[in-house]
Each structure stands twice: as C-alpha cells, then as structure tokens.
C-alpha positions in Angstrom: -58.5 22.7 9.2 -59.4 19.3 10.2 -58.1 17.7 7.0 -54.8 19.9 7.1 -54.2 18.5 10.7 -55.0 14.9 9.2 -52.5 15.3 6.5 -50.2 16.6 8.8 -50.2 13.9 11.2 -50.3 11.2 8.2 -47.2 13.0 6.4 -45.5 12.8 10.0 -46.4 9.2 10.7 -44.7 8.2 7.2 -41.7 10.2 7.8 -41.4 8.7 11.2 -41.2 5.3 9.5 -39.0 6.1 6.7 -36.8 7.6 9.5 -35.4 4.1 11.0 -34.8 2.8 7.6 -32.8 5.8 6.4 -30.8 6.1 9.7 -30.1 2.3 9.5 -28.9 3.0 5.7 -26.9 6.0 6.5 -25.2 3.8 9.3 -24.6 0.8 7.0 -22.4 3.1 4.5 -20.5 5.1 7.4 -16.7 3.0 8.5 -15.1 0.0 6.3 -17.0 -2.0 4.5 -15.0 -5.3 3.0 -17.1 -7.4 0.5 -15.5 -10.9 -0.8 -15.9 -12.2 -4.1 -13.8 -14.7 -6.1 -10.9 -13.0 -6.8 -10.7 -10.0 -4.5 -12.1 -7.7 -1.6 -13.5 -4.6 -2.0 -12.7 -2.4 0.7 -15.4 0.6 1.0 -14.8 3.6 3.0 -18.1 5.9 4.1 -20.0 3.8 1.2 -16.5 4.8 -1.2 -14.7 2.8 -3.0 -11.4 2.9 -1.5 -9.1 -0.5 -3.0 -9.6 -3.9 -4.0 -7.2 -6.4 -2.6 -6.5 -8.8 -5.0 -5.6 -12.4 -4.2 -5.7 -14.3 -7.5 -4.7 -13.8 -11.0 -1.6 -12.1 -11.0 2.5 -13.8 -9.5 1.7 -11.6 -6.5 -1.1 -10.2 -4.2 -1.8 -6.6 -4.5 -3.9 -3.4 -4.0 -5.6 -1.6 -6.7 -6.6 0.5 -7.1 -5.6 3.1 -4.8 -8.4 6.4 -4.2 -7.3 8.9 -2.3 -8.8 11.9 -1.0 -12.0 13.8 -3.0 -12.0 10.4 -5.2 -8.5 10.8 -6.2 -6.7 8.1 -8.4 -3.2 7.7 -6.5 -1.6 4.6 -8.2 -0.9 3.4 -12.2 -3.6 1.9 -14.0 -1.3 -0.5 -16.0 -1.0 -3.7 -15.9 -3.8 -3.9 -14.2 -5.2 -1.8 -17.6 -3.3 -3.1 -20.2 -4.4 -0.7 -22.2 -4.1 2.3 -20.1 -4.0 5.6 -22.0 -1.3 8.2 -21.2 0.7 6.3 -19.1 4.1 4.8 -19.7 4.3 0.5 -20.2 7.3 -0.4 -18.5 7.6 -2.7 -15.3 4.3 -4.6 -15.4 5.4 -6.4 -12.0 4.6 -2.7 -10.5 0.9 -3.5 -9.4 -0.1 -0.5 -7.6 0.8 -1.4 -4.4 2.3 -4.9 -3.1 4.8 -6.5 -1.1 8.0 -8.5 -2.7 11.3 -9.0 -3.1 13.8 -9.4 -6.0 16.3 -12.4 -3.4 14.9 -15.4 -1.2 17.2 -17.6 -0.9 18.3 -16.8 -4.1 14.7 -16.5 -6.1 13.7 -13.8 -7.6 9.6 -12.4 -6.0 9.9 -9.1 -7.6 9.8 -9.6 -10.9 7.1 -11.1 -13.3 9.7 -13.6 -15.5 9.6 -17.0 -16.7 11.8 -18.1 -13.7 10.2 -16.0 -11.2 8.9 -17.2 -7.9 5.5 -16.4 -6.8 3.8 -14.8 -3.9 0.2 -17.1 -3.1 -2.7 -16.6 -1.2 -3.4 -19.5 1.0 -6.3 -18.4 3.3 -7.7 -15.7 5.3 -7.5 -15.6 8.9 -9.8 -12.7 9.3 -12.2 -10.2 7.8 -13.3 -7.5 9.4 -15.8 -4.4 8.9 -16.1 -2.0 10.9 -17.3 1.6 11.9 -13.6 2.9 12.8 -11.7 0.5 10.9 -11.5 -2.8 9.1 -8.9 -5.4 8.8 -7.8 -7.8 6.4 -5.4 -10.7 7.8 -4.2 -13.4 5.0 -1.5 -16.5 5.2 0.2 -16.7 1.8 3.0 -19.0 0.3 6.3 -18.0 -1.4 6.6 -20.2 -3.8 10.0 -21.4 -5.8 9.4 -22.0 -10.1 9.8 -25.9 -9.2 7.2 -25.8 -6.7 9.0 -25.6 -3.3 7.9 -23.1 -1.1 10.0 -21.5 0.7 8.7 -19.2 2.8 5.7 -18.0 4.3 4.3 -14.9 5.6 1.5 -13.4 7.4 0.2 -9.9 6.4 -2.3 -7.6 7.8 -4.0 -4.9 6.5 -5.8 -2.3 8.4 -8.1 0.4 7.1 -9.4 3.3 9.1 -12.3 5.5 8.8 -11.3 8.8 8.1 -12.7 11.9 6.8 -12.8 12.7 2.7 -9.9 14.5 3.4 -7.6 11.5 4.0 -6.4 7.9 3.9 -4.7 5.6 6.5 -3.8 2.3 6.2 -1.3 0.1 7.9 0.4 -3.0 6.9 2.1 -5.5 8.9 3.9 -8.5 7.7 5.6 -11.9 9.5 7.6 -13.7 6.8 8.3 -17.0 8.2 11.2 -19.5 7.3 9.8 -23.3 7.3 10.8 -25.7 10.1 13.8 -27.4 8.4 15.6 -24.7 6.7 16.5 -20.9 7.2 15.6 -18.1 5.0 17.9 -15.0 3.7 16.2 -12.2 2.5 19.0 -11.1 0.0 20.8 -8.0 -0.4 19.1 -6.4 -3.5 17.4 -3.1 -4.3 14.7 -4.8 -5.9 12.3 -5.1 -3.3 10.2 -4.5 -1.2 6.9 -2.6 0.4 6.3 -0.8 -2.7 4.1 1.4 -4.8 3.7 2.6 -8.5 2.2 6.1 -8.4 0.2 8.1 -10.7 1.6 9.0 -14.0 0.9 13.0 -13.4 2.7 12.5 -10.1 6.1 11.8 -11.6 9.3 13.9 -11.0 10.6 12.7 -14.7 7.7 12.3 -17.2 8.2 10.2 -20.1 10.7 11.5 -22.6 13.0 12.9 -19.5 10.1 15.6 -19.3 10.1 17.8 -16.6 7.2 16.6 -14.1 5.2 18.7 -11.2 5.8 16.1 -9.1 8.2 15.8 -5.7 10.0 13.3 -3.3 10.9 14.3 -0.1 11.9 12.4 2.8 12.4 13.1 6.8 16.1 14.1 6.3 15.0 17.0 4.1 16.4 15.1 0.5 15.0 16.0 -2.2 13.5 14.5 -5.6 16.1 12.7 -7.7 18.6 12.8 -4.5 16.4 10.0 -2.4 16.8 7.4 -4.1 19.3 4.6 -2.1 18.9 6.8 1.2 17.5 6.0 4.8 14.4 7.9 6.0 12.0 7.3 8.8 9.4 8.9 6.2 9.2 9.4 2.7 6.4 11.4 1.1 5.7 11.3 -3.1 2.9 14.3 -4.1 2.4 15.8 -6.7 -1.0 16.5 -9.6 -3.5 14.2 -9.5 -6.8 15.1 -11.5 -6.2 19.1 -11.4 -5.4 18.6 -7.8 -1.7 17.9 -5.3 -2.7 14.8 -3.5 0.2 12.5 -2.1 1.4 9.0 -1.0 3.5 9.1 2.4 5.0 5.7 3.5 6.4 5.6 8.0 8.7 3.0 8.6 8.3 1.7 12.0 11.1 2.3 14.6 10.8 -1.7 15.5 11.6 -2.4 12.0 15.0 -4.3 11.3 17.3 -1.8 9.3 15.5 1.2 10.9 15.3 3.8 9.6 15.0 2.0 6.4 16.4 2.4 2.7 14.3 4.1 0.1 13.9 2.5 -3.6 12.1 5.8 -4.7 12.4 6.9 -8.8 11.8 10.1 -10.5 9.4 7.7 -12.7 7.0 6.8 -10.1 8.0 3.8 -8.2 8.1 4.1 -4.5 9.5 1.6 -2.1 11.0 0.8 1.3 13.4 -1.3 0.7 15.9 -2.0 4.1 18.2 -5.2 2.2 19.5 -3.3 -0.7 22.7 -1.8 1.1 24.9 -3.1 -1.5 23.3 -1.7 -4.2 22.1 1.8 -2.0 25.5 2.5 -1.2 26.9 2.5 -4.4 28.6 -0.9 -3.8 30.9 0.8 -0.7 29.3 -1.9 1.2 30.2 -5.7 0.1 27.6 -7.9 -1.5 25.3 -9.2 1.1 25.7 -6.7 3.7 22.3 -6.4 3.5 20.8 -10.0 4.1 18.6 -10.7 6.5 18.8 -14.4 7.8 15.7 -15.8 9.0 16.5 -19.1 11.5 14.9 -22.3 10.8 11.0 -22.0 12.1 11.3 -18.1 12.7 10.3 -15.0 11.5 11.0 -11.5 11.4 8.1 -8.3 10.8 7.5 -5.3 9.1 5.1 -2.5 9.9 4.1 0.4 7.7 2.1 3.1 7.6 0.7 4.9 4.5 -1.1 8.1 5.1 -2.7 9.2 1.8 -3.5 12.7 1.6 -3.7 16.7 0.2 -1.4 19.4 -0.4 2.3 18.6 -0.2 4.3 17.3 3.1 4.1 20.7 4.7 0.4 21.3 4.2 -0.3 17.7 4.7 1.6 17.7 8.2 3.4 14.9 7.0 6.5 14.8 9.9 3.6 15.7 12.9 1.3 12.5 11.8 4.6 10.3 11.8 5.4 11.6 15.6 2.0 10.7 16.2 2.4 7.6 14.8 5.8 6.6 17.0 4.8 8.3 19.9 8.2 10.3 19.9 
C-alpha cells in the first residue's frame, strides 16, 4: 500500500511538472504565428500553416499559398509550381493572391512582360503575432522598366484567429503618388485586388468543360454573368479536395468606386477591380472614365475583406458576415 501511495504521489509530482510545459506549448501554437525568413513570412494559424507572404523573387509581392478551412488548398499552384499537375498554364502573373494593376501612369503592374513595371518590397513597418490576430504592415515601391519609381504604397495585412471552420483576413492599401508628380491609376480591367483559385473550383474547366464551381455576387448575378459588374460582395465556391469550400472578397463602403467592379472569370481568376469602367461597360463609357488621379504627395486606400470558408454563400452566411463587417 505504502509503495502504491509512493508511486502515486511520484507519477502525480511528474505530471504536475510536465503540466506548465505542455500548457505553455499548447499556448505557443494557439493565435497567429508569423515567422521571417529571407524571402517570405509564414503566417501560422492555431500551429497551421495558413499562407506565406512572399516579398522577393517574383515582379510582385504575393500570398501563397492560400489554406482554407479543414486544410483546404484555395488558390492555383502554378507559377508558383511550375510543374503543377492538373492544372491549366496560362497567366503566370496570377500568383495566388496579390495586388496590381495593368495602368500607372501608363505602365503596365499586372502583367509579368519584358516591359513590365514591378511591385518591390522596401521594408516592414510592423510584424505582429498574436493570440487573436496578427498583422503584417510593408512599404513597397512601384517601379517603372527604366528605374523610376513611380509610386508607392503602404499595405496591411491582418490575420485573425478563427476556428478550423474558417478564414479572415483583411487587406488595406495607401498607394501614394511622390512629392513632385501626380499619379492616375488608369482605366483598365486588368487590375487589381485579385486572386487565382483552385483549378476544381472553376465554372469552365479546361476544354470549355462544364465545372462544379459558382460565382455569385450581392446583386444575386450569377456565374458567367459577373464578370464587368458592381457588387459590394462577390463569393467564388466550389470543390476543393472532395469538399465546397469558397473564397468571398467585401469591398469596403469607404472605397472610391463603391460598390466596386468585379474582374471575375469562369476560369478562376477573381478580382475587384473599381478603374476598368471602360472596358466593364462594354466601352458605353469613354476611355478613361475610370481613372483615378492621385495629386502630387497624396494618396488614396483600399480595404478588403476575404472571408474564406464552407459550403456555398448561403450555408456560409456570406451576405450576414458582410453586414457585420459594414455595420449596416
């Protein structure tokens, strides 16, 4: 008896020191995690990889990849895979999800050509982990092929920690003209806060396949109909790994050209793109309607939010979390 009660007590005693250690553990892995390396943060959620933002190697920043809920792959693999299996190989400027645009002041950010300008990271401002959310704040340059930049911007990215069964993120941008000369952020559809998704989530499939996937936005459009309208939301969904998972994208009320254009294809790319009215409106508009000047020394912002989720927009509660959102 004596030796039980000795055992006991000893088995007890080491548990109660393994305890602090495990609780300190299980606490490290819970919120967002952000780890720096060369190249990139990792952005953890719970101790789960949820993206890597990527600052050098490629014309433009970007995010990739993109993991959803239950582990879910929610963006293209390629170019960041140039070998991707099962996935079409067109667009390699689509990098899973990025900011650009096709006109400033006449240079072409969206692309990935010979002449195209280039989106650099300059420096951080802030890093940030956290239990409830984390934060990633960057200064980057716009820069022209002969070396002039010519504009700047500021952009924030905010994680929060939510359960399995979702992601939300918000991104803010400032793009700032320089002291001595304005900026026009051209009328083009090319552009602009953008996202390539999954293959399996497609509307059209390679081959003009029929996909499983849907579009739908605030207005109640549907699929191939969305593309050059205005929304307040947009939501993509569709297969992902055996399961419907989807992308929705909020455009804020305080953005310029609210509520915004949508450059949304039955292939997979999905954008908000406010400038394009030219192009959107089937050229009822003239050339340039859509240009957005930017004063010597000023700037103009952007906020999104992308709510990553399951099920379609219905299930999902896509239109509610938007409300929230606004505060309508």
């Amino acid at each position: 008896m004596i030796r039980r009660t000795l055992l006991l007590a000893t088995l007890l005693g080491v548990a109660a020191a393994l305890l602090p250690g495990l609780s300190n553990a299980l606490a490290a892995a819970e919120g967002v995690k952000l780890g720096q390396s060369d190249d990139r943060i990792r952005v953890e959620i719970n101790g789960e990889l949820f993206t890597e933002y990527v600052f050098k190697g490629a014309p433009h920043v970007y995010y990739y990849p993109l993991i959803g809920p239950g582990g879910l792959r929610m963006t293209r693999d390629y170019p960041m895979v140039p070998d991707s299996k099962n996935e079409d190989h067109d667009h390699p400027h689509h990098r899973s999800l990025w900011y650009s645009h096709g006109a400033v002041n006449g240079v072409d950010f969206w692309s990935e050509t010979a002449k195209a300008g280039k989106i650099l990271h300059d420096k951080f401002l802030e890093v940030k982990s956290g239990q409830d959310e984390g934060v990633i704040r960057s200064a980057n340059k716009w820069v022209a092929l002969d070396g002039k930049i010519v504009c700047t911007d500021e952009r924030t990215f905010r994680i929060y920690a939510r359960p399995n069964s979702e992601r939300l993120f918000d991104f803010e941008i400032t793009v700032k003209a320089p002291a001595d000369s304005e900026v026009v952020l051209g009328d083009t559809k090319e552009g602009t806060m953008s996202c390539r998704v999954a293959e399996t989530m497609r509307v059209v499939l390679p081959k003009k396949l029929k996909g499983e996937g849907h579009i739908v936005q605030s207005t109640g459009v549907l699929d191939g109909k969305t593309w050059g309208q205005r929304a307040e939301w947009c939501d993509y969904y569709g297969p992902v790994q055996g399961k419907t998972a989807g992308i929705a994208i909020f455009d804020h009320p305080s953005n310029p050209v609210h509520p915004t254009y949508w450059h949304v294809r039955d292939y997979g790319l999905f954008g908000a793109n406010p400038f394009g009215i030219h192009d959107f409106t089937n050229k009822k508009e003239p050339a340039g309607a859509g240009n957005i000047t930017i004063a010597p020394g000023k700037s103009v912002t952007f906020k999104y939010r992308f709510y990553i989720h399951e099920g379609d927009e219905k299930q999902a509660k896509v239109a509610e979390r938007y409300a929230e959102w606004t505060k309508k």
